[in-house]
C-alpha positions as CSV (number, residue, x, y, z in Angstrom):
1,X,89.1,91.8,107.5
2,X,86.6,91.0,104.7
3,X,83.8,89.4,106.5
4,X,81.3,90.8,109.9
5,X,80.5,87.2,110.1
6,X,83.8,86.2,110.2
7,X,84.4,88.4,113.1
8,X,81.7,87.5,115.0
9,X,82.4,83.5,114.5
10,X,85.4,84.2,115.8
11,X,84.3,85.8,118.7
12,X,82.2,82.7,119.3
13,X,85.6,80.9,119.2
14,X,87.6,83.0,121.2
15,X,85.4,84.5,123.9
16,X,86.7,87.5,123.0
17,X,84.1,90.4,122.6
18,X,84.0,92.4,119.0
19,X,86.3,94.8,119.6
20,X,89.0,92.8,121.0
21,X,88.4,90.5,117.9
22,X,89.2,93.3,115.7
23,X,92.2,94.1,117.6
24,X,93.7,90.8,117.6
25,X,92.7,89.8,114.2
26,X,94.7,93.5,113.3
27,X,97.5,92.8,114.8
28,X,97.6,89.3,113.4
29,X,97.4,90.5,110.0
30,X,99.8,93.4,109.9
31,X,102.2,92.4,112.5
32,X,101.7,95.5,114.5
33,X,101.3,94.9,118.6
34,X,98.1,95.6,119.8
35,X,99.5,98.0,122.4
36,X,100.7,99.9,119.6
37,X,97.2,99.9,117.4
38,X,95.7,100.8,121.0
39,X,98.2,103.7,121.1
40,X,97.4,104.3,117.7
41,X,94.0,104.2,118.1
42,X,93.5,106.4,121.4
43,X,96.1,109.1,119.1
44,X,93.0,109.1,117.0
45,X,90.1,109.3,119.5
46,X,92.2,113.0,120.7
47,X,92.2,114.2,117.5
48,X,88.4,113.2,117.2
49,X,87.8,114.9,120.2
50,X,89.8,118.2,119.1
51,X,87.6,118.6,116.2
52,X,84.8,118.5,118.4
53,X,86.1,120.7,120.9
54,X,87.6,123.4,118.0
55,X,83.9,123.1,116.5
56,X,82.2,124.2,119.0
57,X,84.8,127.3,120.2
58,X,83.5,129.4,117.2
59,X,81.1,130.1,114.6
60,X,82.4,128.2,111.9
61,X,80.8,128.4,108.3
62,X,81.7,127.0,105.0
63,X,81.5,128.8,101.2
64,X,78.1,128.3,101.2
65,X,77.4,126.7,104.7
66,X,76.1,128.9,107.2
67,X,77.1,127.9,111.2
68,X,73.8,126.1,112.5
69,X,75.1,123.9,115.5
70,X,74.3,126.9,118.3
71,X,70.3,126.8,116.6
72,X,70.4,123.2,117.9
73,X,72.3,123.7,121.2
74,X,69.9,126.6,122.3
75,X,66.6,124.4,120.8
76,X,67.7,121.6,123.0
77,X,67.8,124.1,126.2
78,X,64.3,124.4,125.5
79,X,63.5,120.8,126.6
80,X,60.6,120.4,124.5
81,X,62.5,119.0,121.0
82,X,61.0,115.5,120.5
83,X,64.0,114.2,119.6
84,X,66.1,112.5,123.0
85,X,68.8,115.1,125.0
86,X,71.6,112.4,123.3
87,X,70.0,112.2,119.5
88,X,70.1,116.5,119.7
89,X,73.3,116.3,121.2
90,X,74.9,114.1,118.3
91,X,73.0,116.1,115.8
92,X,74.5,119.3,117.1
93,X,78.2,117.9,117.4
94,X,77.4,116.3,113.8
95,X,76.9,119.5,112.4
96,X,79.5,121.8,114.2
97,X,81.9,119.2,112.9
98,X,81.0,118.8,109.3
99,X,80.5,122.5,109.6
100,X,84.5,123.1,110.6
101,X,85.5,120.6,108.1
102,X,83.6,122.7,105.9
103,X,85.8,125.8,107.0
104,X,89.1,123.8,106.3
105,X,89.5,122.5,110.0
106,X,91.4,119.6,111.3
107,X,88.8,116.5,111.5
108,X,89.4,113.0,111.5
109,X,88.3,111.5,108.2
110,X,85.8,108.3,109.5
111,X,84.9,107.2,107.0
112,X,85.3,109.9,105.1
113,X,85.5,114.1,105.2
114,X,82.2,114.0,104.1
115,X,80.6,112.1,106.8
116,X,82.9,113.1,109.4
117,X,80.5,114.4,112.0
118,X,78.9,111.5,112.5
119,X,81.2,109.3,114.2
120,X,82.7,112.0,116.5
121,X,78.5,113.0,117.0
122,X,77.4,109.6,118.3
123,X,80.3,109.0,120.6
124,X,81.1,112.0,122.3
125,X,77.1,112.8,122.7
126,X,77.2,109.8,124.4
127,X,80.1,110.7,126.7
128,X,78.3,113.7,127.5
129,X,74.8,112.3,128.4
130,X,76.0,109.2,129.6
131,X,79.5,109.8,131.4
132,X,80.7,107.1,129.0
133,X,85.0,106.7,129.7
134,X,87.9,107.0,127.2
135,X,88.4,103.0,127.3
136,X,85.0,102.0,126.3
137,X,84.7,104.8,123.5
138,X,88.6,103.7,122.3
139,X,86.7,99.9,122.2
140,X,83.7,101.4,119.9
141,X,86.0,103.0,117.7
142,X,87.9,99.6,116.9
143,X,84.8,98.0,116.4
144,X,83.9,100.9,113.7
145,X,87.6,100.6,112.4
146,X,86.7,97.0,111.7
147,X,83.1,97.6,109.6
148,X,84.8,100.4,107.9
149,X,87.4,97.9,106.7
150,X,85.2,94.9,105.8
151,X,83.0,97.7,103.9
152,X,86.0,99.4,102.2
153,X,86.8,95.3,101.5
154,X,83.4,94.5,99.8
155,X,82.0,97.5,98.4
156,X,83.2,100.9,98.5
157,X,83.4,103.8,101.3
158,X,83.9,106.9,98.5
159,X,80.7,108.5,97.3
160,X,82.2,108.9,93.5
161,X,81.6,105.2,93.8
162,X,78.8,104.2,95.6
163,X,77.0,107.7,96.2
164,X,76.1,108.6,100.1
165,X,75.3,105.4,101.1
166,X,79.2,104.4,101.0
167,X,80.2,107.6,102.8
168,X,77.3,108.5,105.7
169,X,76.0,105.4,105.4
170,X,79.5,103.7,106.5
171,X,79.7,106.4,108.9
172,X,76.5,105.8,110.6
173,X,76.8,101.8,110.5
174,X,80.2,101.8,112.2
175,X,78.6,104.5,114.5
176,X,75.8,101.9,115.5
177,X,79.2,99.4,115.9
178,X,80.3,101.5,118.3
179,X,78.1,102.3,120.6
180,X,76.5,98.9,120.4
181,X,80.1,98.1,122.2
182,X,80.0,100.5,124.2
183,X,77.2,99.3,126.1
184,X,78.6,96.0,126.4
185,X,76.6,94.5,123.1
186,X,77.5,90.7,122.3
187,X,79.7,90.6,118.9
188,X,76.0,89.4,116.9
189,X,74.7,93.0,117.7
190,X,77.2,94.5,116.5
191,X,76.6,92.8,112.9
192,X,73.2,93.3,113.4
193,X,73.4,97.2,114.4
194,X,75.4,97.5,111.0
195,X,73.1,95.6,109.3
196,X,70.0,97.5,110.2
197,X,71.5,100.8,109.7
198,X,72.9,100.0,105.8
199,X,69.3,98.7,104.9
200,X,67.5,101.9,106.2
201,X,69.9,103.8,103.8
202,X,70.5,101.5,100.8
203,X,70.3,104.1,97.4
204,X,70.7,107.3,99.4
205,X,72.9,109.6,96.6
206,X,76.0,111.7,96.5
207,X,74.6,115.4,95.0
208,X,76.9,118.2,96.8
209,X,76.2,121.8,95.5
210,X,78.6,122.8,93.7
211,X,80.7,120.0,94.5
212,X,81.6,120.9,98.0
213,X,80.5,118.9,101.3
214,X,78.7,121.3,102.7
215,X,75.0,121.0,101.4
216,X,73.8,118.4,102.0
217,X,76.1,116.9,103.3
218,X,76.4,118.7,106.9
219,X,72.9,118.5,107.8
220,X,72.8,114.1,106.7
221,X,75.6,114.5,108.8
222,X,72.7,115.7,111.2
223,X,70.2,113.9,110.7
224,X,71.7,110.5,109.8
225,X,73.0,110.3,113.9
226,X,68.9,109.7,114.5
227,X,69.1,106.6,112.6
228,X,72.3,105.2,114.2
229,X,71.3,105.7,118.1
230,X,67.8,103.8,116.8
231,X,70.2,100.9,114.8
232,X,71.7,100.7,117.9
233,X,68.7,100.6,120.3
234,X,66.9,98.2,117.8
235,X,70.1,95.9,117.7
236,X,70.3,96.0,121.6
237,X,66.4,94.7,122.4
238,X,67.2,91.8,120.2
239,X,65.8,93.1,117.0
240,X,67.7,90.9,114.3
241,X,68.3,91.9,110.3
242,X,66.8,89.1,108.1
243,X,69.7,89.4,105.5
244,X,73.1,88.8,107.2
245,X,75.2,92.0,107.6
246,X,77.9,90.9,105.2
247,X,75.1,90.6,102.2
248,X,73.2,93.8,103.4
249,X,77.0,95.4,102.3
250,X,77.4,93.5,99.3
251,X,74.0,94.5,98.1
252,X,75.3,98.2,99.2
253,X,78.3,98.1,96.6
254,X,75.7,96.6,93.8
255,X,73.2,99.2,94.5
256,X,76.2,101.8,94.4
257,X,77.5,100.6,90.7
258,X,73.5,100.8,90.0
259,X,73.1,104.6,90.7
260,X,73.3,106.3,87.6
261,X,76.7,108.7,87.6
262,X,75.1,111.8,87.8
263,X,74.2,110.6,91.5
264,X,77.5,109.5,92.3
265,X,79.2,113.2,93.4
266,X,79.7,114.2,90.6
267,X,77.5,117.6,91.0
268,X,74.9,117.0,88.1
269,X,72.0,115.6,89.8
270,X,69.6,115.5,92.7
271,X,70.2,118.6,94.6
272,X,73.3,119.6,93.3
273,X,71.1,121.1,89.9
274,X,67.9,122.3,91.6
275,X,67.7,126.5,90.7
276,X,68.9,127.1,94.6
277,X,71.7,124.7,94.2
278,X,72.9,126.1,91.2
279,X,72.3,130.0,92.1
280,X,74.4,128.9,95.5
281,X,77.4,127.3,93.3
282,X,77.4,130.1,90.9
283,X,77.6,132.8,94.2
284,X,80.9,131.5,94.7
285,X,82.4,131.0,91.3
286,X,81.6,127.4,90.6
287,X,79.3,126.8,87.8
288,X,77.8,123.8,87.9
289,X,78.0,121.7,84.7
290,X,74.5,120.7,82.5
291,X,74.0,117.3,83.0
């Protein structure tokens, strides 16, 4: 799958909705039964749903990472965040996540480590403020399997290569893919959803202190949820991105070459050489190279 617009044309064709597009055109290309890729898939929804589970059953902390998700559960008790119960909720899970991932636990890698709380943030918050079932969160996840392949296709989904943008950008985009099918969004949302979210993120770099994925990284995990559940409300009420969602990803990958290397993860620039990120790097042995 190289194309969104592809997808969604096809969906035109077929009367099929995104997701079931994905899965057929899948299963059409590799040869693989789509019982089997919804075996697959669901195999990969439990082990999403163990990391978020194993976050939450401790006080996990990276090197230089301190556990933050119960800050965010016991703030949302309050009931006075202006944030919404679900956007808290996906934050929290986001960073209890990122923060076990962090503390060399088992995650599921979508897109990448480094933006793994995202996905498993926006769906299960929405199972647990919206009683959302297994089915329709295994349909949003194809639907993010299929962006995550038609970005990895035309631009890039590592952040050596494309800085954040590639990594929690994906992550967020094919977040707003999936919950736009979980509602029930027609496949031209779901482009649009994808669309919106890349563009509010185009240029964002790749600067982890001292080269690990914990700072910044676990608190954009965080944050970056707010702009998916708003991608996704936006691409719900009809709002529609000017640029098609296929170009908004092109212009991702040429942005991505663009960035200068130092922003591209490699640990000399942005935060990753402020004093504080450098006095945290050196606290655990890792000096971080003059760039």
């Amino acid at each position: 799958m190289r194309s969104l617009g592809d997808i969604v044309e096809r969906c035109r064709l077929s009367g099929r909705s995104f997701s079931e597009q994905a899965i057929f055109m899948e299963s059409e290309e590799s040869g693989v039964p789509a019982e089997t890729l919804r075996r697959r898939m669901l195999s990969r929804l439990k082990d999403m749903e163990f990391s978020v589970r194993e976050s939450a059953s401790d006080q996990w902390r990276g090197l230089i990472a301190p556990s933050e998700a119960p800050l965010v559960e016991r703030y949302a008790q309050k009931g006075a965040a202006y944030s919404s119960p679900f956007v808290l909720s996906a934050a929290r899970i986001a960073m209890a996540v990122s923060t076990y991932n962090a503390a060399m636990g088992r995650i599921v890698a979508a897109p990448t480590a480094g933006s793994c709380g995202i996905l498993p943030g926006m769906l299960f918050a929405c199972r647990e403020h919206f009683g959302t079932e297994d089915e329709a969160l295994l349909s949003g996840l194809f639907s993010a399997a299929a962006v995550g392949e038609v970005v990895a296709s035309r631009a890039t989904l590592a952040g050596a290569s494309g800085g954040c943008q590639a990594e929690c950008g994906a992550a967020v985009a094919m977040g707003s893919a999936a919950l736009v099918t979980v509602r029930g969004g027609a496949p031209d949302a779901v482009a649009h959803g994808v669309a919106l979210a890349f563009k509010a993120i185009l240029g964002l770099v790749c600067d982890p202190v001292g080269g690990l994925v914990e700072s910044p990284c676990i608190k954009r995990n965080a944050l970056l949820v707010s702009l998916g559940a708003l991608s996704t409300d936006l691409a719900l009420a009809g709002v529609r991105s000017l640029i098609p969602a296929d170009e908004v990803i092109d212009a991702m990958g040429q942005v991505g070459k663009a960035l200068p290397e130092t922003l591209r993860e490699t640990g000399l620039g942005g935060l990753a050489v402020t004093p504080t990120g450098r006095s945290l790097a050196e606290q655990i042995g890792i000096q971080t190279p003059k760039g």
